[in-house]
ZADRENDO-811362 format. One record per residue (C-alpha): residue in one letter; x, y, z. Coordinates in steps of 0.1 Angstrom, whole numbers, plus 5000, padded with zeros to 4 digits. Layout:
BEGIN
<code=A	u=X	v=Y	w=Z>
...
This chain:
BEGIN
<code=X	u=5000	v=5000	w=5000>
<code=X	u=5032	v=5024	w=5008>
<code=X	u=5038	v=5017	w=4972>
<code=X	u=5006	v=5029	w=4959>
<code=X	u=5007	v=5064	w=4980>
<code=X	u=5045	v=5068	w=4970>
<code=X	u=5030	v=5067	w=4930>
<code=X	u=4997	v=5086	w=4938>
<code=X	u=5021	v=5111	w=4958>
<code=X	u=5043	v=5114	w=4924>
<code=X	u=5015	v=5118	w=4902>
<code=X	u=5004	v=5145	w=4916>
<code=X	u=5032	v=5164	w=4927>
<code=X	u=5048	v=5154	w=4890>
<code=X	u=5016	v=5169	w=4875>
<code=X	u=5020	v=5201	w=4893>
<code=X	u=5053	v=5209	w=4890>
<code=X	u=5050	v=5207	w=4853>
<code=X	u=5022	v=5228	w=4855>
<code=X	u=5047	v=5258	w=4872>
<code=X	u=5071	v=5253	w=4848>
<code=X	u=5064	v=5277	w=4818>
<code=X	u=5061	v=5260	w=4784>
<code=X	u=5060	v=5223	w=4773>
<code=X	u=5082	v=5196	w=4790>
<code=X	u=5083	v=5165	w=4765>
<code=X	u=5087	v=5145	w=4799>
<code=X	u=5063	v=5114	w=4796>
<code=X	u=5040	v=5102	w=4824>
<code=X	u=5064	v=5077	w=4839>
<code=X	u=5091	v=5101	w=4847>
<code=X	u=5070	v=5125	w=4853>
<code=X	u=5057	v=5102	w=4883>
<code=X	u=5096	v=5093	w=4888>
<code=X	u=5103	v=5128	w=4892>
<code=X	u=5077	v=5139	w=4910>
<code=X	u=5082	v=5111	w=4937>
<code=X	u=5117	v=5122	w=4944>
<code=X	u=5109	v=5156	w=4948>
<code=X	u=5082	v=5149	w=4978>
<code=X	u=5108	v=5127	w=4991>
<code=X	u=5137	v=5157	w=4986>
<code=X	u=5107	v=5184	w=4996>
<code=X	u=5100	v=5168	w=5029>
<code=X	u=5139	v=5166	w=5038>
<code=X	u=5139	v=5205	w=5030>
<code=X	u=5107	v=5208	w=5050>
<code=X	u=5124	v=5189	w=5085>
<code=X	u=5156	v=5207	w=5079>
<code=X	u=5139	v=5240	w=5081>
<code=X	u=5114	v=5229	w=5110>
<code=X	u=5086	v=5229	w=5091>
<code=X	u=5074	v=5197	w=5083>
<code=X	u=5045	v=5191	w=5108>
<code=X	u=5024	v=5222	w=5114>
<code=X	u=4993	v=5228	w=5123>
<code=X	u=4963	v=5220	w=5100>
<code=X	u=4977	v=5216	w=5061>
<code=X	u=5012	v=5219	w=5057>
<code=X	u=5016	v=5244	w=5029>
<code=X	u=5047	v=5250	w=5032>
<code=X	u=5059	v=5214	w=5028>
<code=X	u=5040	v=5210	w=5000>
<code=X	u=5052	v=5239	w=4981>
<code=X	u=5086	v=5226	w=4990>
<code=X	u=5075	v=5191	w=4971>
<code=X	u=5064	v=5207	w=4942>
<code=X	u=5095	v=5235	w=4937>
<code=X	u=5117	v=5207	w=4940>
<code=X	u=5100	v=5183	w=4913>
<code=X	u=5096	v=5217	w=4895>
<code=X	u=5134	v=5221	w=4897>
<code=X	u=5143	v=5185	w=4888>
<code=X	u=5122	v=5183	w=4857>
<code=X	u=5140	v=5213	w=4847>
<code=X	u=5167	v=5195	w=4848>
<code=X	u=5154	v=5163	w=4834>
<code=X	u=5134	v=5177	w=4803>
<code=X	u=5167	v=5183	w=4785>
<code=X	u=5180	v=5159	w=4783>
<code=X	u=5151	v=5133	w=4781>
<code=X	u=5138	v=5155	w=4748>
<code=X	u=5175	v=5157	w=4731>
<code=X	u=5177	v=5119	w=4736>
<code=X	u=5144	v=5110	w=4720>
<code=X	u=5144	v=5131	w=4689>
């Protein structure tokens, strides 16, 4: 079941991240999943190392740390992943 949040998690930080980024990213879904899975799991380390991973009600602030960070890796990613599949 950890399994299934973790790829539910990606999907939709992934989604959103590509949705901040201006443009088109010719990332497919899988990556963008991929991508968007490590960068909850990068965005919550930010969140604990700046002390604000568990607040009270939603946590914002973690989550817009999730998403900049997926934003930031499929930046990165995009590149590459379009200048290999031409």
């Amino acid at each position: 079941m950890t399994i299934l949040w973790a790829v539910i998690a990606g999907l939709v930080v992934g989604l959103l991240a590509k949705l901040v980024l201006p443009g088109r990213q010719p990332v497919p879904l899988w990556l963008t999943v991929l991508v968007g899975a490590a960068g909850a799991v990068l965005g919550n380390a930010a969140a604990s190392y700046l002390g604000v991973r568990h607040t009270a009600g939603i946590d914002w602030i973690r989550h817009a740390l999730q998403v900049g960070v997926a934003a930031v890796l499929i930046a990165l990613v995009s590149p590459g992943y379009a200048r290999r599949h031409r």
